[in-house]
C-alpha positions as CSV (number, residue, x, y, z in Angstrom):
1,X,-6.8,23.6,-13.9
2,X,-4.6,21.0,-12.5
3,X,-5.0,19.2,-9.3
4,X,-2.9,20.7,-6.2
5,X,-0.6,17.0,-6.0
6,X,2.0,17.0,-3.3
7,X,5.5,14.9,-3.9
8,X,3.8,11.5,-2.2
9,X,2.5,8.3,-4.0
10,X,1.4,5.5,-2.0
11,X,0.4,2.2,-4.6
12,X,-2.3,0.5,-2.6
13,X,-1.6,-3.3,-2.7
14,X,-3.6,-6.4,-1.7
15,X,-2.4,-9.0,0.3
16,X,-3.8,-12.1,2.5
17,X,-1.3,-12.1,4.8
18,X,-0.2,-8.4,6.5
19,X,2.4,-9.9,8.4
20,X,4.0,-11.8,6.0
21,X,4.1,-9.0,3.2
22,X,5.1,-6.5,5.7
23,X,8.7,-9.1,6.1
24,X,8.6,-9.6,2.7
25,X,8.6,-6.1,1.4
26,X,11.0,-5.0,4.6
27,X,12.9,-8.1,4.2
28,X,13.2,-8.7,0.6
29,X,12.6,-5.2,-1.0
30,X,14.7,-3.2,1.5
31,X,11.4,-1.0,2.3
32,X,10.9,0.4,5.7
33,X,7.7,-0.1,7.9
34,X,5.9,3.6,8.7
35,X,3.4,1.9,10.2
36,X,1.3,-0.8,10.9
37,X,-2.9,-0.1,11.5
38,X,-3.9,-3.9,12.7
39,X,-7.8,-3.0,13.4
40,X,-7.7,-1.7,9.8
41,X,-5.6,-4.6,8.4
42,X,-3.2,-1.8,6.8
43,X,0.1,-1.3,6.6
44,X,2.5,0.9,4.7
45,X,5.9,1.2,4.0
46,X,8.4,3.3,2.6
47,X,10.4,2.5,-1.0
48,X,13.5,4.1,-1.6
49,X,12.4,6.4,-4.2
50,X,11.5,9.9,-2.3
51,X,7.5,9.8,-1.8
52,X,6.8,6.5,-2.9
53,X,5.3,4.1,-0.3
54,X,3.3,1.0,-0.7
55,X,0.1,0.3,1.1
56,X,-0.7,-3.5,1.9
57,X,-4.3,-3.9,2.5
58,X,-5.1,-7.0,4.2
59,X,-7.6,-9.0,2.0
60,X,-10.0,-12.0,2.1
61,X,-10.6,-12.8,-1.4
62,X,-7.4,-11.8,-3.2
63,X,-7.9,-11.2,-6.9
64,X,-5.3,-10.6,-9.2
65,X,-4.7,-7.6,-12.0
66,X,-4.4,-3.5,-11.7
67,X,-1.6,-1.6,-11.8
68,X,1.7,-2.8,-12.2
69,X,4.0,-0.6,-9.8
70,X,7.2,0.0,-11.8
71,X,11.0,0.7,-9.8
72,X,14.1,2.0,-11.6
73,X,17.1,0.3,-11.2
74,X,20.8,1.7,-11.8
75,X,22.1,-2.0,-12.5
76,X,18.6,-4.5,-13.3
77,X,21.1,-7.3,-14.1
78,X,22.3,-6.9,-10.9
79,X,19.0,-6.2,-9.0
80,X,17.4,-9.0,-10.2
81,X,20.0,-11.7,-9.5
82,X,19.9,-10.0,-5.9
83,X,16.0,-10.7,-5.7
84,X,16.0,-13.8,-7.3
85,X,18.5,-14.9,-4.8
86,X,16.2,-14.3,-2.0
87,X,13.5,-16.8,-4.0
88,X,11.5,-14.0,-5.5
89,X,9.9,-15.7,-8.6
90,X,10.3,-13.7,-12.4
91,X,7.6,-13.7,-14.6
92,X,10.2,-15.3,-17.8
93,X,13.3,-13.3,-18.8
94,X,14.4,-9.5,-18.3
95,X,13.3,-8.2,-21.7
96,X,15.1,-5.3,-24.0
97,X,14.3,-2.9,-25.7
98,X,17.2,-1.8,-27.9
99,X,18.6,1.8,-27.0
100,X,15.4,2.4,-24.3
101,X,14.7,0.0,-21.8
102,X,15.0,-3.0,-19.7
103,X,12.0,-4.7,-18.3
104,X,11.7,-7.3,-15.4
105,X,8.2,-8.3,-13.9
106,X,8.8,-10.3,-11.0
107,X,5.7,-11.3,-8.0
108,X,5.5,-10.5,-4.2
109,X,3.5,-13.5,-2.2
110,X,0.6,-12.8,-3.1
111,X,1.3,-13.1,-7.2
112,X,0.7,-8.9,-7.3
113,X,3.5,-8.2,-9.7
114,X,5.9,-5.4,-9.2
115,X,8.7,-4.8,-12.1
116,X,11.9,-3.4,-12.2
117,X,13.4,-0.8,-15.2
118,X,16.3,0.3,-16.4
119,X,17.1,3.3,-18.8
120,X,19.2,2.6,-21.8
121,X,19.3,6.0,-23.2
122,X,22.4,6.2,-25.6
123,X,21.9,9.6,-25.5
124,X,22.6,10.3,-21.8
């Protein structure tokens, strides 16, 4: 038996800062704010990949690691050169893989890192 899942992710990420990460990931990102819960110290907001939001989920003691949430791109070249123009910060060079896939890790405010893909499918 499988598990009845709708459409809908939501990636759950700390922060130390909801205010901050809510512009960031409006500002910079392009995501739009559902909502905003501040007796909760929650927030969530809407990528632009059908039923895919992100959670921010103000913290005290931030600790690094867990999942890396992973967005494709049609143009990562492109992409990235947008967000680095906006001072995001790249964890070292978009890396290749010959014939499937381009990789670039880059870090919100907080240092939770987020990476971008693009296909390379000769085949499609």
């Amino acid at each position: 038996m499988t598990l009845p899942y709708t459409k809908e992710l939501t990636l759950a990420m700390p922060v130390t800062n909801l205010d901050a990460s809510i512009e960031w990931y409006t500002g910079i990102l392009g995501f739009e704010l559902l909502y905003k819960l501040d007796e909760m110290g929650w927030a969530e907001v809407k990528s632009s990949v059908p039923g895919v939001n992100v959670g921010l989920s103000q913290v005290e003691d931030h600790k690094l690691g867990g999942p890396t949430p992973t967005f494709g791109v049609e143009d990562i070249a492109a992409a990235r050169a947008t967000l680095e123009s906006k001072g995001v910060s790249f964890d070292g060079e978009t890396m290749t893989i010959e014939g499937m896939v381009a990789l670039a890790t880059f870090f919100d405010p907080d240092r939770n890192s987020l990476m971008l893909f693009e296909g390379l499918n000769e085949d499609e």
